[in-house]
C-alpha positions in Angstrom: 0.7 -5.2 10.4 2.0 -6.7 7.0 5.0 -5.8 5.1 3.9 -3.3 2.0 6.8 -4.2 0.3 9.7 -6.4 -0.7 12.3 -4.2 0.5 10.5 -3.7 4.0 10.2 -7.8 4.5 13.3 -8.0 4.0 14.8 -5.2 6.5 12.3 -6.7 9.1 13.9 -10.2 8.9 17.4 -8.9 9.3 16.5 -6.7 12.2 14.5 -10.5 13.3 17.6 -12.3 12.7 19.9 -9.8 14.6 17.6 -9.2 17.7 17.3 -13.1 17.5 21.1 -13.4 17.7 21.8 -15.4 14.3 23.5 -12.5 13.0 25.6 -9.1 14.3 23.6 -5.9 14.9 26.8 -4.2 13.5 25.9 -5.9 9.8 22.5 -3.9 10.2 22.4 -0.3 7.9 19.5 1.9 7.5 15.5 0.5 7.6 16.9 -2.6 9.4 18.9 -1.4 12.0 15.6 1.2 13.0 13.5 -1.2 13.1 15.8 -3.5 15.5 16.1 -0.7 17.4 12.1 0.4 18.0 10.6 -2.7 17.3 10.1 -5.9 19.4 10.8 -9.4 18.4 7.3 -10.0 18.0 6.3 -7.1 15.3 9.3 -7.6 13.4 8.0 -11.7 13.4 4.6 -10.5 11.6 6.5 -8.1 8.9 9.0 -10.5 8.2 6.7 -13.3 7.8 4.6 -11.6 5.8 4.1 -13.3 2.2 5.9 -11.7 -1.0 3.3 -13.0 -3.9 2.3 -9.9 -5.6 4.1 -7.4 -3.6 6.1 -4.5 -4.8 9.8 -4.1 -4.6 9.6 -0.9 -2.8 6.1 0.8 -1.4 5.0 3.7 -3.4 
């Protein structure tokens, strides 16, 4: 499942980067730190890899 937006992208690589290791889980806040905690390493992969031409800051 793709990103919808910017903002979710983003939360999905620092929850990647966290549940990866590269970063504290304590730095996570809000969208980020619920998607470390209910998503695996593999879905956050595909959101955060999803590409950010045309995509809206924030969904809807």
């Amino acid at each position: 499942m793709p990103a919808k937006s910017k903002a979710q992208q983003r939360a999905a690589g620092a929850a990647l980067s966290a549940k990866r290791g590269e970063t504290s889980v304590d730095e996570l806040r809000g969208a980020s730190k619920e998607m470390y905690d209910s998503m695996t390493e593999d879905e956050l992969e595909e959101l955060a890899s999803t590409p950010l031409k045309g995509m809206p800051e924030h969904k809807g």
